[in-house]
C-alpha positions as CSV (number, residue, x, y, z in Angstrom):
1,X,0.0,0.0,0.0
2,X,2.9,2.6,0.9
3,X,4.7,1.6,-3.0
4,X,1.2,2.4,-4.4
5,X,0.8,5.9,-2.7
6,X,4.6,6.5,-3.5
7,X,4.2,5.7,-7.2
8,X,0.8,8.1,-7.0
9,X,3.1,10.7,-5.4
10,X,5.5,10.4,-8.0
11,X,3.4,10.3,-10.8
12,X,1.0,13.5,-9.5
13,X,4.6,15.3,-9.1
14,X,5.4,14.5,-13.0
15,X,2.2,15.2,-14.1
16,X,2.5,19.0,-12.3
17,X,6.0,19.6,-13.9
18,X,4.7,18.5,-17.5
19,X,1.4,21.4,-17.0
20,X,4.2,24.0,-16.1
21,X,6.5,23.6,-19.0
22,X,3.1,23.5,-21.4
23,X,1.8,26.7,-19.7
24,X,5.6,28.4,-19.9
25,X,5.8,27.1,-24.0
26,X,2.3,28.7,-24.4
27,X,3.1,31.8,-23.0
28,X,7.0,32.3,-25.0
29,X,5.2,30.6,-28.0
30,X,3.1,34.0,-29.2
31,X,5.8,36.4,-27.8
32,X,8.3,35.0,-30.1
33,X,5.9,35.2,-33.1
34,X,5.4,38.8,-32.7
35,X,8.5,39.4,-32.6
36,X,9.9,37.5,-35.5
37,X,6.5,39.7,-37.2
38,X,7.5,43.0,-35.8
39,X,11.2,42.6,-37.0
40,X,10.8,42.9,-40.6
41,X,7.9,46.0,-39.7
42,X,10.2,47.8,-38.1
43,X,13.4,47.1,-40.8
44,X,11.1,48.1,-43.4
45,X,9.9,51.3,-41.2
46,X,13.1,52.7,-41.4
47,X,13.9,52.0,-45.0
48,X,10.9,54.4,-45.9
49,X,11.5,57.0,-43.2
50,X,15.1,57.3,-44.0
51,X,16.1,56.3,-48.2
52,X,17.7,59.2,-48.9
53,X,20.6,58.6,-45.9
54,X,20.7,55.0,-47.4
55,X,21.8,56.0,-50.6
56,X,24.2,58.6,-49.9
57,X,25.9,56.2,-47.9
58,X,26.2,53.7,-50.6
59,X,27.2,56.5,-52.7
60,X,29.7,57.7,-50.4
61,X,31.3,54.2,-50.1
62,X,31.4,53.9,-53.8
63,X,32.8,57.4,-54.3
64,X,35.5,56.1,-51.6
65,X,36.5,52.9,-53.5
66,X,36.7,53.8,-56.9
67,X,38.6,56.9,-58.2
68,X,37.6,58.2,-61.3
69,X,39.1,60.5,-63.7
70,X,41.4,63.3,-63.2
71,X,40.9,66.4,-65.0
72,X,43.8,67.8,-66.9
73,X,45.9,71.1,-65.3
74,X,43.8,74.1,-65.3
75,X,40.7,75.9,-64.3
76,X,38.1,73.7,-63.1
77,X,34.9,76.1,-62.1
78,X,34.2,79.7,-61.8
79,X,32.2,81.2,-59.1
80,X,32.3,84.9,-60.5
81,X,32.5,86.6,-63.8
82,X,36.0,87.0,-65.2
83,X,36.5,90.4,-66.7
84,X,38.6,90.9,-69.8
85,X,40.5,93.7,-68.2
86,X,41.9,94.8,-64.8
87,X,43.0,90.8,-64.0
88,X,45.9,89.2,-62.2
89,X,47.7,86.0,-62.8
90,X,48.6,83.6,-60.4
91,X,51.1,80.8,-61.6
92,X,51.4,77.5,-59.4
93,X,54.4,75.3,-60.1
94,X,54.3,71.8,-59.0
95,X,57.8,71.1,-60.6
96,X,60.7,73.1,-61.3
97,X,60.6,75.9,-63.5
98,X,61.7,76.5,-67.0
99,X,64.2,78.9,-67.6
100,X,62.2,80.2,-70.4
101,X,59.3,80.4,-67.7
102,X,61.3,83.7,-66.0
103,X,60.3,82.5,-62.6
104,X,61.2,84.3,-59.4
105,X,61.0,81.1,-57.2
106,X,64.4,80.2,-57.9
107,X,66.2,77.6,-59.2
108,X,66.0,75.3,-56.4
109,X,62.3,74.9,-56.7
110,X,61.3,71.4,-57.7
111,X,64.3,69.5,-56.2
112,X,63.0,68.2,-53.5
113,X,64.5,66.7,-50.5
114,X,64.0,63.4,-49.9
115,X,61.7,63.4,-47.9
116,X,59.9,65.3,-50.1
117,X,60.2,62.7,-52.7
118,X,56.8,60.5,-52.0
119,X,54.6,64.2,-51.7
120,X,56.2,65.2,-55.4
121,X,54.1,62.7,-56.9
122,X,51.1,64.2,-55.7
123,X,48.2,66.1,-57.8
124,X,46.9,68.6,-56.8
125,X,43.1,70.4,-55.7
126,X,43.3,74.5,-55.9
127,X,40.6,76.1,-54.6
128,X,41.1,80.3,-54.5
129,X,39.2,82.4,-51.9
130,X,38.1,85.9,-51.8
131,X,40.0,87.3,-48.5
132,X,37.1,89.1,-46.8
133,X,33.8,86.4,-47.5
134,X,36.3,83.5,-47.7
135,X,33.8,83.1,-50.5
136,X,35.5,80.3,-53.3
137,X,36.1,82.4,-56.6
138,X,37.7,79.6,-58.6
139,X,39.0,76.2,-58.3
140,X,41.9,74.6,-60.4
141,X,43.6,71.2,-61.0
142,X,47.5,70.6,-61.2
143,X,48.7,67.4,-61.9
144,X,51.7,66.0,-60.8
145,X,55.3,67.8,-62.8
146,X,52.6,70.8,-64.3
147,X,52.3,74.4,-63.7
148,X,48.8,76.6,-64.2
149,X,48.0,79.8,-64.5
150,X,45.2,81.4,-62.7
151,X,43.4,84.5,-64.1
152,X,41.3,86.6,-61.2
153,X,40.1,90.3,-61.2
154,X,42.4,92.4,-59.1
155,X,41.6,92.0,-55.1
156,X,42.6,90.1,-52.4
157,X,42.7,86.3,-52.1
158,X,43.6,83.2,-49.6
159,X,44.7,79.7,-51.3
160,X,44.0,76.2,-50.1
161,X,44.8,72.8,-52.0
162,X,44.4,69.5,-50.9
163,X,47.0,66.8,-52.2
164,X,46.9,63.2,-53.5
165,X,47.9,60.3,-56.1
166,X,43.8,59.1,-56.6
167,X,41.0,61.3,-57.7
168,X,37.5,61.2,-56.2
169,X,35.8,64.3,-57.2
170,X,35.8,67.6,-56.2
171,X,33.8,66.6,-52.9
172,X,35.8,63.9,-51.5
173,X,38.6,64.9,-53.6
174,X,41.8,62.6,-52.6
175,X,40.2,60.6,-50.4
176,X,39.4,63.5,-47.8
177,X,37.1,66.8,-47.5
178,X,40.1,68.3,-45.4
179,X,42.3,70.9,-47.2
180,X,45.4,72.6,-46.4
181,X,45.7,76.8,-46.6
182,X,48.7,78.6,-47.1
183,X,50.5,81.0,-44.4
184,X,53.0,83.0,-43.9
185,X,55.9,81.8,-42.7
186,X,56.8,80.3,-39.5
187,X,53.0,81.1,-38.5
188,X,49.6,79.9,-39.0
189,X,48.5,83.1,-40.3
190,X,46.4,83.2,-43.8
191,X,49.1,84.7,-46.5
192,X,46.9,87.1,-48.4
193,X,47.5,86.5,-52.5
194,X,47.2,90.6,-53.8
195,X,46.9,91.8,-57.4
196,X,46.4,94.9,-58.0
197,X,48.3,97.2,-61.1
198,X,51.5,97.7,-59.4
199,X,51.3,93.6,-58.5
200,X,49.5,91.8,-61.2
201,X,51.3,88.6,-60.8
202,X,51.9,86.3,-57.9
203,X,53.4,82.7,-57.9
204,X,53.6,79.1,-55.5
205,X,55.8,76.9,-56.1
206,X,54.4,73.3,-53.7
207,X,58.1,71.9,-53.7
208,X,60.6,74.7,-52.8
209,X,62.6,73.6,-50.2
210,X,63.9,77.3,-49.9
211,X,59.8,78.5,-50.4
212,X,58.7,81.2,-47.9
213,X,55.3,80.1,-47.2
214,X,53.6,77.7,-45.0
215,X,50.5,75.5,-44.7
216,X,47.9,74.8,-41.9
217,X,45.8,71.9,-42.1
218,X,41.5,72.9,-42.5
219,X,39.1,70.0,-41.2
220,X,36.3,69.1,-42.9
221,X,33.9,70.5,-40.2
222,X,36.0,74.1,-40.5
223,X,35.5,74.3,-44.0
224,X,31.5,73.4,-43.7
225,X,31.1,76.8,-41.2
């Protein structure tokens, strides 16, 4: 008789555990269904609320990957009107230059030291900005061993450039949005380009180990403000 009400004991006590696991499966049971439901809702959500960040992103990592391109040396874009009189010319060297080229950077410009050597194969991005607005007035390309003349109306102007071997576009440009501006020397200072009729010319030379100018690095975030 004990056996008998042991084995009932037993059996009550499985029986109990079996409900409780059934009651637990039937409660995770619909909870996991709406959520394997609400998933592709809310995936599908976003896509529509937000296509146009999508797609600049995949633009922006094909941009990134795959350099096009690269323009030949000169003027690429012109934010003003170029008169026919009353202009200056500003001539950027990125080699040395000719005798027959009268240049006042001297003859050293263009040798480079070694550890210039890597930087002298770069191209380069020119963009020319009116002193006061720090408005862009003209942008130029300059590839590697070239030189370019600039034509601007007479004023005041600030240069920056950004440098590289691979050409993305004038946006992401070598592979960055940051640029570089020129300075005076020994200082981080803007130097101001002038042209005026006493001054009509100006010239840079990138690879002057004896040059007199400088260059300060602009972030991207700088260059948005």
């Amino acid at each position: 008789m004990a056996k008998n009400l042991e084995d009932l004991f037993q059996e009550e006590l499985y029986r109990r555990k079996l409900r409780e696991r059934r009651q637990t499966i039937y409660k995770v049971v619909p909870l996991l269904l709406i959520v394997s439901m609400l998933i592709p809702f809310v995936y599908l959500i976003g896509n529509i609320a937000n296509p146009i960040k999508k797609e600049d992103n995949i633009a922006n990592s094909i941009n990134k990957q795959i350099p096009i391109a690269m323009p030949p040396s000169g003027t690429l874009k012109k934010s003003i009107s170029i008169p026919n009189t009353n202009l200056g010319k500003l001539r950027i060297f990125l080699r040395k230059p000719l005798s027959s080229e009268q240049s006042s950077l001297g003859k050293t410009c263009g040798e480079e030291k070694e550890s210039e050597s890597k930087r002298s194969n770069d191209h380069s991005f020119v963009e020319l900005l009116d002193w006061q607005s720090d408005r862009v007035v003209m942008t130029a390309f300059i590839r590697s061993g070239d030189m370019v003349e600039i034509f601007v109306p007479f004023g005041s102007y600030k240069l920056r450039y950004a440098a590289g071997t691979e050409w993305y576009g004038e946006k992401a440009k070598f592979g960055s949005e940051d640029m570089y501006e020129i300075t005076k020397p020994f200082s981080s200072e803007s130097a101001k380009f002038e042209f005026t009729e006493e001054q009509p010319e100006n010239e840079l030379g990138f690879y002057c180990p004896n040059g007199n100018l400088g260059s300060k690095r602009i972030m991207k975030d700088s260059l948005q403000k």
